[in-house]
DRENGU-412352 format. One record per residue (C-alpha): y, z, x negated; residue number from 1; residue in one letter. Coordinates in steps of 0.25 Angstrom, whole numbers, plus 2048, in hexadecimal, padded with zeros to 3 digits. Layout:
<atoms>
<atom><yy>Y</yy><zz>Z</zz><xx>X</xx><k>NUM</k><r>A</r></atom>
...
</atoms>
This chain:
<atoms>
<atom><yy>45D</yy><zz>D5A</zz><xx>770</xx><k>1</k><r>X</r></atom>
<atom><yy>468</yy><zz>D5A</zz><xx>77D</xx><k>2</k><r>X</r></atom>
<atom><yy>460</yy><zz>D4B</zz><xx>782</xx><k>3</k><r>X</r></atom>
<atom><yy>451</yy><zz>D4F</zz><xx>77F</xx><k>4</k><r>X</r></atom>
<atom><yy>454</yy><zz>D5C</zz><xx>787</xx><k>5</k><r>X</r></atom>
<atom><yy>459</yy><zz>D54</zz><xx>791</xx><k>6</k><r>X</r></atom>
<atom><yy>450</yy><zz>D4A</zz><xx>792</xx><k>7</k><r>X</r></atom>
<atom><yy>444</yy><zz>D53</zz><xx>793</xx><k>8</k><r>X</r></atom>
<atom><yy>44B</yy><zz>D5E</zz><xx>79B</xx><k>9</k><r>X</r></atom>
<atom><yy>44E</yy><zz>D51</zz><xx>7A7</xx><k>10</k><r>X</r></atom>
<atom><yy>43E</yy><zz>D4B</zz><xx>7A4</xx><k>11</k><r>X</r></atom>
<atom><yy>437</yy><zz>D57</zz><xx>7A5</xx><k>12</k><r>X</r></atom>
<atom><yy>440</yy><zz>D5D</zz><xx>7B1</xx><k>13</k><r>X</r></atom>
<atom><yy>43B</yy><zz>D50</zz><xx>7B8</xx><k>14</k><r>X</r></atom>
<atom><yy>42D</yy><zz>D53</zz><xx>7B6</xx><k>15</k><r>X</r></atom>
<atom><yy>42E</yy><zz>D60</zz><xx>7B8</xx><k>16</k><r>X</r></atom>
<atom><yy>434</yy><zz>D60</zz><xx>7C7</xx><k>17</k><r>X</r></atom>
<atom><yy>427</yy><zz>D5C</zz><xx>7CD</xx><k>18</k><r>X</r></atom>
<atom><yy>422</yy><zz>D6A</zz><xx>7C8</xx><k>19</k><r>X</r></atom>
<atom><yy>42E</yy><zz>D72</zz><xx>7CC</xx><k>20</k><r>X</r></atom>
<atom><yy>42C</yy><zz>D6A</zz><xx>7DB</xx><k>21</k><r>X</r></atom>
<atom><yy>41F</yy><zz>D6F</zz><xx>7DB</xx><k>22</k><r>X</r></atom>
<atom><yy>420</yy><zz>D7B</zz><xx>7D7</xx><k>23</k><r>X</r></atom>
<atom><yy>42D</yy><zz>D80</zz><xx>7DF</xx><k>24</k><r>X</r></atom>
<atom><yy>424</yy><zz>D79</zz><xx>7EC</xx><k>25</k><r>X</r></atom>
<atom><yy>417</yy><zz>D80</zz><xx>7E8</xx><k>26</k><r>X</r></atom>
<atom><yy>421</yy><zz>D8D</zz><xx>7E5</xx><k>27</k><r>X</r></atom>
<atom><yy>427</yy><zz>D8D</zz><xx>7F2</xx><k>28</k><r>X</r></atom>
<atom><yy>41A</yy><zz>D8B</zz><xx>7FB</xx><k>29</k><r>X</r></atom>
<atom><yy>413</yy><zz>D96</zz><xx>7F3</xx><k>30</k><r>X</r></atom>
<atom><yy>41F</yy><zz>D9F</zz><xx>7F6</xx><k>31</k><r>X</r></atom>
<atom><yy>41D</yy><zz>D9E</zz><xx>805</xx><k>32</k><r>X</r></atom>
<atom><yy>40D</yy><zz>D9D</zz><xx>806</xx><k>33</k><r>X</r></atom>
<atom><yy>40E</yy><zz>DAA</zz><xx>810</xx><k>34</k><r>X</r></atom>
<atom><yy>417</yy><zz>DA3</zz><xx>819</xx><k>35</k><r>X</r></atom>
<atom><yy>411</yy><zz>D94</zz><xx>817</xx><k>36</k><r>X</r></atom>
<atom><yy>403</yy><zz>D9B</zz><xx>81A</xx><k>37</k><r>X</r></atom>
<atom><yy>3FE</yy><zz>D92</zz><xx>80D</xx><k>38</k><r>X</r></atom>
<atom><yy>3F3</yy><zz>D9C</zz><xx>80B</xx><k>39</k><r>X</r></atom>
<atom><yy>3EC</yy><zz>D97</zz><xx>819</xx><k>40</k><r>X</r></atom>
<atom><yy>3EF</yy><zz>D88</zz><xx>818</xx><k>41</k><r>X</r></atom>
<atom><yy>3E3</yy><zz>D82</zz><xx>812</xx><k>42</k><r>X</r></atom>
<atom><yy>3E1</yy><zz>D75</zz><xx>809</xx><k>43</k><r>X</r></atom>
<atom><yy>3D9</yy><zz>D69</zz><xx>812</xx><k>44</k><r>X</r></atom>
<atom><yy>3DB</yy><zz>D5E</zz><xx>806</xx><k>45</k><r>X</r></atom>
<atom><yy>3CC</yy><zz>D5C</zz><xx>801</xx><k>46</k><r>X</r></atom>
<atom><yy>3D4</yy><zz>D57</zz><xx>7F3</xx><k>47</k><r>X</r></atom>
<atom><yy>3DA</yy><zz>D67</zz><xx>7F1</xx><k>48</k><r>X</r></atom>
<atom><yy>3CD</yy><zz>D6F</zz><xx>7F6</xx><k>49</k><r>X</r></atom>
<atom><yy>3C5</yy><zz>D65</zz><xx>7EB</xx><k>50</k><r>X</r></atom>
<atom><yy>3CE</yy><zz>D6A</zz><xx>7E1</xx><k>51</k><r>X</r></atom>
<atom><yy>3CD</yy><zz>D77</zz><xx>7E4</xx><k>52</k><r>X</r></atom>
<atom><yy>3BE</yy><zz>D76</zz><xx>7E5</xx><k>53</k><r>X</r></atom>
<atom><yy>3BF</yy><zz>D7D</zz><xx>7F2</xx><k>54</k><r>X</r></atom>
<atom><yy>3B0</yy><zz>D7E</zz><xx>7F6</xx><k>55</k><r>X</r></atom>
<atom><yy>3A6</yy><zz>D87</zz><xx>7FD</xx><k>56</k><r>X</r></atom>
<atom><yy>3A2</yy><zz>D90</zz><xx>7F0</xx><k>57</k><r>X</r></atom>
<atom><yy>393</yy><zz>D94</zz><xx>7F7</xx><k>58</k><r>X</r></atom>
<atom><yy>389</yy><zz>D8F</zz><xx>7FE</xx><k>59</k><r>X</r></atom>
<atom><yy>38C</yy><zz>D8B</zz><xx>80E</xx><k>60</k><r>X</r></atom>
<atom><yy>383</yy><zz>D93</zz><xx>815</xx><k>61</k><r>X</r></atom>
<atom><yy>381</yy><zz>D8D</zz><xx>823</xx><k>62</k><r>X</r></atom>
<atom><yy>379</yy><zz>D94</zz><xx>830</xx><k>63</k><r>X</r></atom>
<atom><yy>378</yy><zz>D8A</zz><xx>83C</xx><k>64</k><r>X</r></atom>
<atom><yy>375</yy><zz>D92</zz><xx>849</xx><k>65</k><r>X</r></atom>
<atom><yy>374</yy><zz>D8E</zz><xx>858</xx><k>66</k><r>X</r></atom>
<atom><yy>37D</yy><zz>D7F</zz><xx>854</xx><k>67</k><r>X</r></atom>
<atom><yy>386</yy><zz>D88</zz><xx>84D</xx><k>68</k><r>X</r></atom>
<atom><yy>389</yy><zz>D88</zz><xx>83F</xx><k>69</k><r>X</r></atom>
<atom><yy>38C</yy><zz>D96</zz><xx>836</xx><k>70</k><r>X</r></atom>
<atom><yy>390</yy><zz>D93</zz><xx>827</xx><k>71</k><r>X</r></atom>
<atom><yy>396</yy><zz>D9A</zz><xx>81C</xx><k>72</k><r>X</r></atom>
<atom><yy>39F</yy><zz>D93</zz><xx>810</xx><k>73</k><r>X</r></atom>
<atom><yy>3A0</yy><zz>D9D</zz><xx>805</xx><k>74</k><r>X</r></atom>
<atom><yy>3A8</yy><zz>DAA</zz><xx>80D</xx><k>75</k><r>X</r></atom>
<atom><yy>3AA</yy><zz>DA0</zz><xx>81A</xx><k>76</k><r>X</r></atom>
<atom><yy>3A3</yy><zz>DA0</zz><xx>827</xx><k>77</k><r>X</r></atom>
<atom><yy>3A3</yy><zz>D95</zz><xx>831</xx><k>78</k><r>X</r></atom>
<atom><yy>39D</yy><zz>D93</zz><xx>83F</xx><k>79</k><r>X</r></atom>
<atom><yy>39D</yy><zz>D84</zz><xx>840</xx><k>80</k><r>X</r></atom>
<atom><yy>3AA</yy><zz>D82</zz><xx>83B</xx><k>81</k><r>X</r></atom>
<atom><yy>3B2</yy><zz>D8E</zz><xx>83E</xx><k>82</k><r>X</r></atom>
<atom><yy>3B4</yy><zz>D98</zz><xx>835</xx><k>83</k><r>X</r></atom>
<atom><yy>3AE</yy><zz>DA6</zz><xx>839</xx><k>84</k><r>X</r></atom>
<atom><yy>3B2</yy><zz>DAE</zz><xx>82D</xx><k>85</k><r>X</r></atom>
<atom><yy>3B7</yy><zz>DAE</zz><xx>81D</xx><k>86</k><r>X</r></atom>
<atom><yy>3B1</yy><zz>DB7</zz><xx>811</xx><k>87</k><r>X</r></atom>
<atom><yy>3A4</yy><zz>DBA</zz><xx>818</xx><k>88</k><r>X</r></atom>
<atom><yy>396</yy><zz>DC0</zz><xx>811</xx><k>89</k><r>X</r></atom>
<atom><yy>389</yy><zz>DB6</zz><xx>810</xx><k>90</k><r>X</r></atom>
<atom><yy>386</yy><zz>DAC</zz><xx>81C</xx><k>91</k><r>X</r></atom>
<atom><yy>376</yy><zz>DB3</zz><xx>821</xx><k>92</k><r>X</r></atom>
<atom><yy>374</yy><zz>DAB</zz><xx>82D</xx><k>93</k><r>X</r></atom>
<atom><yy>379</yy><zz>DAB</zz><xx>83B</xx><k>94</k><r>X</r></atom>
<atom><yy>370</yy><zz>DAC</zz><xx>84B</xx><k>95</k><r>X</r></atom>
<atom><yy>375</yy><zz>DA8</zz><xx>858</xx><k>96</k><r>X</r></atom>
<atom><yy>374</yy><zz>DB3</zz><xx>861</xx><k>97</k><r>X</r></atom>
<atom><yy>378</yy><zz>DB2</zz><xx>872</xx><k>98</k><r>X</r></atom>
<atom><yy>387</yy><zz>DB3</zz><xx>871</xx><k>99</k><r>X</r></atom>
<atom><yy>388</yy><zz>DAE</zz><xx>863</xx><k>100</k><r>X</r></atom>
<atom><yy>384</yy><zz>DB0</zz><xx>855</xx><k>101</k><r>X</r></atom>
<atom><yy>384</yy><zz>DBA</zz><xx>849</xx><k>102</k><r>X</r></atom>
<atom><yy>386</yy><zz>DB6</zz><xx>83C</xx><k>103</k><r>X</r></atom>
<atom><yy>37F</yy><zz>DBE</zz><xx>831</xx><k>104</k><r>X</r></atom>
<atom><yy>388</yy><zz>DC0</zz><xx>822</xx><k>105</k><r>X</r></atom>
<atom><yy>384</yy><zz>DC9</zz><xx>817</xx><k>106</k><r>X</r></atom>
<atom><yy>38A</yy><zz>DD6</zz><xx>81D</xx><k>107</k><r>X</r></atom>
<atom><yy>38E</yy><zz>DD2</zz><xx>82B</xx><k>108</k><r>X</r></atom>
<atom><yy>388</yy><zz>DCB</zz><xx>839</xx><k>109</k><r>X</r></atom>
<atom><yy>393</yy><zz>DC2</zz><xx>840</xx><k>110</k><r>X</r></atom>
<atom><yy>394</yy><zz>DBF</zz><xx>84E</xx><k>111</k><r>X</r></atom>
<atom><yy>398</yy><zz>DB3</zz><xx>853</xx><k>112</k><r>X</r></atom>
<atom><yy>39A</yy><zz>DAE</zz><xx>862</xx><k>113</k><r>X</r></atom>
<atom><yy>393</yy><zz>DA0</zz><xx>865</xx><k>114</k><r>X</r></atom>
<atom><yy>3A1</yy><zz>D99</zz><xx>862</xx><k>115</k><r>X</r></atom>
<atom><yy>3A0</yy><zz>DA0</zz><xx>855</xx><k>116</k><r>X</r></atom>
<atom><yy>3AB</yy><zz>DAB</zz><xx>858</xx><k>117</k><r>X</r></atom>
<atom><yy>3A9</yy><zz>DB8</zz><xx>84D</xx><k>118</k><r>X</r></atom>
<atom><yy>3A7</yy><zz>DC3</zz><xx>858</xx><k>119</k><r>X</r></atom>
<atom><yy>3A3</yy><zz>DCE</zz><xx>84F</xx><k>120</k><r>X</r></atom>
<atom><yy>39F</yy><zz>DD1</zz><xx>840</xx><k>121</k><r>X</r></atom>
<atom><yy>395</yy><zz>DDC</zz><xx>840</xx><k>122</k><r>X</r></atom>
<atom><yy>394</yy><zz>DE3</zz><xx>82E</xx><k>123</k><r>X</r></atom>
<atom><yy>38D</yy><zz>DEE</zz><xx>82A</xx><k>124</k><r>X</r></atom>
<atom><yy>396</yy><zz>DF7</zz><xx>831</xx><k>125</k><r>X</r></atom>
<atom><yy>38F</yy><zz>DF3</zz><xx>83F</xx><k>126</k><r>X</r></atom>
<atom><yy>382</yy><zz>DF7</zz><xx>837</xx><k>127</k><r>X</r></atom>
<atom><yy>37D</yy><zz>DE7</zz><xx>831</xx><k>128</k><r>X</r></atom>
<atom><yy>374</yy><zz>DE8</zz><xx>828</xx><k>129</k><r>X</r></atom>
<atom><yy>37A</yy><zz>DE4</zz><xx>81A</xx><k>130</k><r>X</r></atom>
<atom><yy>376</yy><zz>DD8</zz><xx>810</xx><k>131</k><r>X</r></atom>
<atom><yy>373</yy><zz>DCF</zz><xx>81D</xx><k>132</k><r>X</r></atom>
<atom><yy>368</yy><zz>DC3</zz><xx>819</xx><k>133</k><r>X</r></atom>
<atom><yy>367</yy><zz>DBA</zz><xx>825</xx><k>134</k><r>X</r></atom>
<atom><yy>368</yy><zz>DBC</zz><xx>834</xx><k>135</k><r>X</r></atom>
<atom><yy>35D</yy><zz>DB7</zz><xx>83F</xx><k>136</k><r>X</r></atom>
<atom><yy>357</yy><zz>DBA</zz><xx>84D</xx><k>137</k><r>X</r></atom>
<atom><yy>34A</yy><zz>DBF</zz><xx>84E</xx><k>138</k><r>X</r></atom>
<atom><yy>33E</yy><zz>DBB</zz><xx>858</xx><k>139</k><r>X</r></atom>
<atom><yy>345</yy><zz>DC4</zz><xx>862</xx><k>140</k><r>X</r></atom>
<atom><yy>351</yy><zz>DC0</zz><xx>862</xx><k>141</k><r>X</r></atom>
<atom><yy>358</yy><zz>DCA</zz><xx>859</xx><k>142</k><r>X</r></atom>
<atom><yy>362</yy><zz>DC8</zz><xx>84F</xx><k>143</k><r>X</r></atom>
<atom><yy>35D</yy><zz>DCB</zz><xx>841</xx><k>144</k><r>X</r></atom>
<atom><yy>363</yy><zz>DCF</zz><xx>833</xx><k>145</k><r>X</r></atom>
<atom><yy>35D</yy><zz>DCE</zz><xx>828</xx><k>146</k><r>X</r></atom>
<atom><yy>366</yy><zz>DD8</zz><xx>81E</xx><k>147</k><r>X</r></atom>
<atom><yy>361</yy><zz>DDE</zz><xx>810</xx><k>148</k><r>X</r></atom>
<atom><yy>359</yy><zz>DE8</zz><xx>815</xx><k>149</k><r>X</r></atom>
<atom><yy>351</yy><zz>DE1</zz><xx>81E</xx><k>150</k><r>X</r></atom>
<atom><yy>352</yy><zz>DD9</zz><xx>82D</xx><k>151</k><r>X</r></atom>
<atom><yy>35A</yy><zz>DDF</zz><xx>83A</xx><k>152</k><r>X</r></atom>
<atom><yy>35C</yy><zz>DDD</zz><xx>847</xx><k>153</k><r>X</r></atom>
<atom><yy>36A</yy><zz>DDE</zz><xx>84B</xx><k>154</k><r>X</r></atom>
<atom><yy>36E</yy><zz>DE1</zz><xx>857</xx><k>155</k><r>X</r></atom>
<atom><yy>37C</yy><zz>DDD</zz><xx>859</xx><k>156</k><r>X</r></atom>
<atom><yy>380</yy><zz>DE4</zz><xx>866</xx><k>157</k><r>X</r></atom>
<atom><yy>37D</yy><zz>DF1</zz><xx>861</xx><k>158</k><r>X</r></atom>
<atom><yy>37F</yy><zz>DEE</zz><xx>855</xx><k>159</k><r>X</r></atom>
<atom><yy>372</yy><zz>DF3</zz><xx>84F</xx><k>160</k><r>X</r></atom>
<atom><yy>369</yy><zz>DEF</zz><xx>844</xx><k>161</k><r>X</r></atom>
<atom><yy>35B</yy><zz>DF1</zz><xx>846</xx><k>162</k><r>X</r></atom>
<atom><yy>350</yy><zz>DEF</zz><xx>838</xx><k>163</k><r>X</r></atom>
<atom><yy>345</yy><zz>DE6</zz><xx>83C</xx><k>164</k><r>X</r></atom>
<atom><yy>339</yy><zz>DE2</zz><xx>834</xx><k>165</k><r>X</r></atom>
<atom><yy>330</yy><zz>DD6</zz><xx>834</xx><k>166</k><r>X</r></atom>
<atom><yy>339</yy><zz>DCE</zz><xx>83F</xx><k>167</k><r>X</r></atom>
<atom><yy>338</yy><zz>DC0</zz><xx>843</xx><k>168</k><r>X</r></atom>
<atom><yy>345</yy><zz>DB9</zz><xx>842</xx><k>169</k><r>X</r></atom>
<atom><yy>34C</yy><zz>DAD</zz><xx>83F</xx><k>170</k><r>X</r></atom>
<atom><yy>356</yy><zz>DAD</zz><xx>834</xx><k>171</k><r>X</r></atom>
<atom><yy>361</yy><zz>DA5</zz><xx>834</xx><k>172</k><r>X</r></atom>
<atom><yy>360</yy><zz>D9C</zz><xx>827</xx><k>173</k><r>X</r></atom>
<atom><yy>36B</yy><zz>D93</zz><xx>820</xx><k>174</k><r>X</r></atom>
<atom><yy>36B</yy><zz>D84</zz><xx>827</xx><k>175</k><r>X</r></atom>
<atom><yy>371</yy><zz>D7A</zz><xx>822</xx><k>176</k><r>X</r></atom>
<atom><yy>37F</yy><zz>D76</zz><xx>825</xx><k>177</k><r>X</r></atom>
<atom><yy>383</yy><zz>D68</zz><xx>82B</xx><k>178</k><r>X</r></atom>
<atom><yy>389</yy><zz>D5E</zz><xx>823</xx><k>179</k><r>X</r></atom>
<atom><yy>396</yy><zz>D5D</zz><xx>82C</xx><k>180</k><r>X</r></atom>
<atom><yy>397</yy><zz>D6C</zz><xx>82F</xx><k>181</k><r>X</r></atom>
<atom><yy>396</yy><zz>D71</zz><xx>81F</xx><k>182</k><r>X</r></atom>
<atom><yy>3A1</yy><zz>D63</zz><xx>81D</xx><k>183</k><r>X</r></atom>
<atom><yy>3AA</yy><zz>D6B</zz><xx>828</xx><k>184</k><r>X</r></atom>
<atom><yy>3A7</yy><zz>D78</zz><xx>821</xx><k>185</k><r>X</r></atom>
<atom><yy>3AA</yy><zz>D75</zz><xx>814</xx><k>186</k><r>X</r></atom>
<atom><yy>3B8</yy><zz>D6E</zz><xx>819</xx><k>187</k><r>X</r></atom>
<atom><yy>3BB</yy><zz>D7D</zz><xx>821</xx><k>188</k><r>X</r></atom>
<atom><yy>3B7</yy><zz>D84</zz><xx>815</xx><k>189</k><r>X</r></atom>
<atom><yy>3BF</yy><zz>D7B</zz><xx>80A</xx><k>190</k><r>X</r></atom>
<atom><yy>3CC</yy><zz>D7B</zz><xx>814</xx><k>191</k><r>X</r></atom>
<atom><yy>3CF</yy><zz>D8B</zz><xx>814</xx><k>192</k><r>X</r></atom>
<atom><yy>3CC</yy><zz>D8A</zz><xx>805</xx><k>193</k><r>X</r></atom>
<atom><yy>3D8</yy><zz>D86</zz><xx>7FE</xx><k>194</k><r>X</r></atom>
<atom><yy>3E4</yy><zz>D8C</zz><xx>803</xx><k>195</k><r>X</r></atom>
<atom><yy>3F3</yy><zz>D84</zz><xx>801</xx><k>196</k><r>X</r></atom>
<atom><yy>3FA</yy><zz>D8F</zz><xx>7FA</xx><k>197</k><r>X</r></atom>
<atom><yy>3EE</yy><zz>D8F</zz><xx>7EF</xx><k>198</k><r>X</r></atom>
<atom><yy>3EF</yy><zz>D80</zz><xx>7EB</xx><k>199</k><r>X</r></atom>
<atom><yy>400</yy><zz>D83</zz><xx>7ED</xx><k>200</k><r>X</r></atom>
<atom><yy>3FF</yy><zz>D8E</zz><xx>7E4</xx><k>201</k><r>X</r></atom>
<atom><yy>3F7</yy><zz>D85</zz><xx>7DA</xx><k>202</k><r>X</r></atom>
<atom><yy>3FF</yy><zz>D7A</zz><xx>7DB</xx><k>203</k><r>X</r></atom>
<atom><yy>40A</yy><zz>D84</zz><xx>7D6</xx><k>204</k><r>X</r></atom>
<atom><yy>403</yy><zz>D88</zz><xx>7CD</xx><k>205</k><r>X</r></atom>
<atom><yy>3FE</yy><zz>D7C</zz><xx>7C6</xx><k>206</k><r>X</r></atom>
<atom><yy>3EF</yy><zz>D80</zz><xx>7C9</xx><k>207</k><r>X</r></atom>
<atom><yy>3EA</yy><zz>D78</zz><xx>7D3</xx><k>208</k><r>X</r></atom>
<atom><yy>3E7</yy><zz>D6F</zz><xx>7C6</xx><k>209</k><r>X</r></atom>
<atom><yy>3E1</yy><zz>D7B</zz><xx>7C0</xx><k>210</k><r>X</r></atom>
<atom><yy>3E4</yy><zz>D80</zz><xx>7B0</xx><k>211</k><r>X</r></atom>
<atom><yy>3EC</yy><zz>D73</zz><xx>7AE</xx><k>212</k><r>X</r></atom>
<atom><yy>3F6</yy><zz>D75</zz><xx>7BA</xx><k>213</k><r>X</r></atom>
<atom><yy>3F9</yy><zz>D82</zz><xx>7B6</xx><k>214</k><r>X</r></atom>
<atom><yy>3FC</yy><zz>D7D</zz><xx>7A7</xx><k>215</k><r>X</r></atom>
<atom><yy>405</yy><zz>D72</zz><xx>7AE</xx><k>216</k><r>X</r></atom>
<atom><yy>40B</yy><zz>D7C</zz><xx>7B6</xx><k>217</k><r>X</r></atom>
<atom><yy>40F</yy><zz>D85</zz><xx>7A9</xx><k>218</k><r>X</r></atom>
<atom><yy>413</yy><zz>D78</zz><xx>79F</xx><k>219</k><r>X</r></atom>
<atom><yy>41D</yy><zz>D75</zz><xx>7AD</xx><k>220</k><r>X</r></atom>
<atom><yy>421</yy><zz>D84</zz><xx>7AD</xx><k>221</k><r>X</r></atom>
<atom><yy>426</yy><zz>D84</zz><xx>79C</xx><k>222</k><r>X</r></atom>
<atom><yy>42B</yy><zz>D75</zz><xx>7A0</xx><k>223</k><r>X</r></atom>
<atom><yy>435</yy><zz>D7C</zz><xx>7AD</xx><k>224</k><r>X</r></atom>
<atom><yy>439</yy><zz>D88</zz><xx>7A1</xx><k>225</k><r>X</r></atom>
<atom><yy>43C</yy><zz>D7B</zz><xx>797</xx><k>226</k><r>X</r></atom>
<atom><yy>443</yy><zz>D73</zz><xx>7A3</xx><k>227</k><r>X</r></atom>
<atom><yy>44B</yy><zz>D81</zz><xx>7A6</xx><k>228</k><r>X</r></atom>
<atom><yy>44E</yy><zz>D83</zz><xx>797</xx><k>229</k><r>X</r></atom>
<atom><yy>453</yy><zz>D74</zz><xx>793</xx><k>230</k><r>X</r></atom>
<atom><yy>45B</yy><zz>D74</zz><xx>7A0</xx><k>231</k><r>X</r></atom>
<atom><yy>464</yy><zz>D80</zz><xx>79C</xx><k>232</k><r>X</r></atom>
<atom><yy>465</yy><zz>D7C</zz><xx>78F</xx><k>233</k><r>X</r></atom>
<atom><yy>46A</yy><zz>D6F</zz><xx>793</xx><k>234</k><r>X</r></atom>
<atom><yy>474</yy><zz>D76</zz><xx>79E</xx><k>235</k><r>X</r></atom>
<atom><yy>477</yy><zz>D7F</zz><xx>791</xx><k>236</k><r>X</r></atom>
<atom><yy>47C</yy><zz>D72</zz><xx>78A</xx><k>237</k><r>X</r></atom>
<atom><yy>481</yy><zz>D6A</zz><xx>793</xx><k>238</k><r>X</r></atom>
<atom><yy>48D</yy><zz>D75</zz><xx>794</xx><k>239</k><r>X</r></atom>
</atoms>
């Protein structure tokens, strides 16, 4: 009994160091994500984002105005390929306007400079109109919404909204997106969705390979208790 204990207890301690290395490195990184900033380093490895089937869940909804691009990625907007802003309603449309653009979401008009700066972000406490359809410009040069309860003319100086009927205007409709641009897109998108303390944690945790991994991790844990045990024993009778 005294050699198979030993035996076993020196091969499966051998085998089981890999996972204690693991685990106390995993351990250790976990325990200082706050001052590592883990949480906003993102994973670029196209292998890892594969894994995690980190894709765009909705359609990409794409408005090209004046050379310029307006698109939305699940709760993501991009002008071109900067981010303008993160959990935002339903993409309607956006017009070009002297000094810049306005961008029309389900509850809100953005405004935008012509280098795509966010000036302001006018809601339904400045008075818009809710459940927002699409946004255009009518044959007289005004801005129009169309919102559930029929079309507008907004006046974004004064910040009024005027109800029109039977206007003439030009909606902004869906285009769509370049080849290249979505590629870019998609590669932006993908980059900020998989933080490195999320595939840490589930390294630690064993479910980076899903329901397996976790099993591994818990048939290691009663081998470390068996390693523990065998080892005391032995300590025990070797006094």
């Amino acid at each position: 009994m005294w050699a198979f204990i030993h035996t076993w207890h020196r091969k499966v301690g051998i085998t089981a160091a890999f996972f204690v290395l693991l685990l106390v490195v995993t351990g250790l990184l976990l325990n200082h994500t706050g001052s590592l900033n883990l949480q906003n380093i993102f994973v670029q490895s196209e292998k890892l984002l594969q894994w995690y089937h980190i894709q765009p869940e909705g359609q990409v909804k794409g408005f090209s105005v004046d050379q310029h691009w307006l698109t939305q990625i699940d709760g993501r907007l991009y002008f071109d390929q900067t981010e303008l802003a993160d959990h935002i309603d339903d993409l309607h449309g956006a017009v070009l306007i002297s000094d810049g653009f306005v961008i029309a979401l389900d509850r809100s008009l953005l405004i935008l400079t012509q280098s795509g700066e966010l000036v302001e972000r006018l809601s339904g406490s400045e008075g818009v109109p809710p459940g927002i359809k699409s946004i255009g410009i009518s044959s007289k040069e005004d801005i129009v919404i169309k919102a559930a309860h029929g079309d507008y003319i907004a006046d974004l100086d004064a910040t009024e909204w005027q109800e029109q009927e039977g206007l003439v205007v030009d909606w902004s409709v869906p285009d769509e997106i370049p080849e290249n641009l979505s590629e870019q897109l998609l590669t932006l998108y993908r980059g900020k969705g998989l933080p490195l303390e999320r595939v840490i944690l589930d390294i630690h945790s064993g479910r980076i390979l899903g329901q397996a991994g976790v099993f591994l991790v818990d048939f290691m844990a009663v081998l470390f208790l068996l390693l523990a045990m065998s080892g005391v024993w032995m300590w025990y009778k070797y006094r």
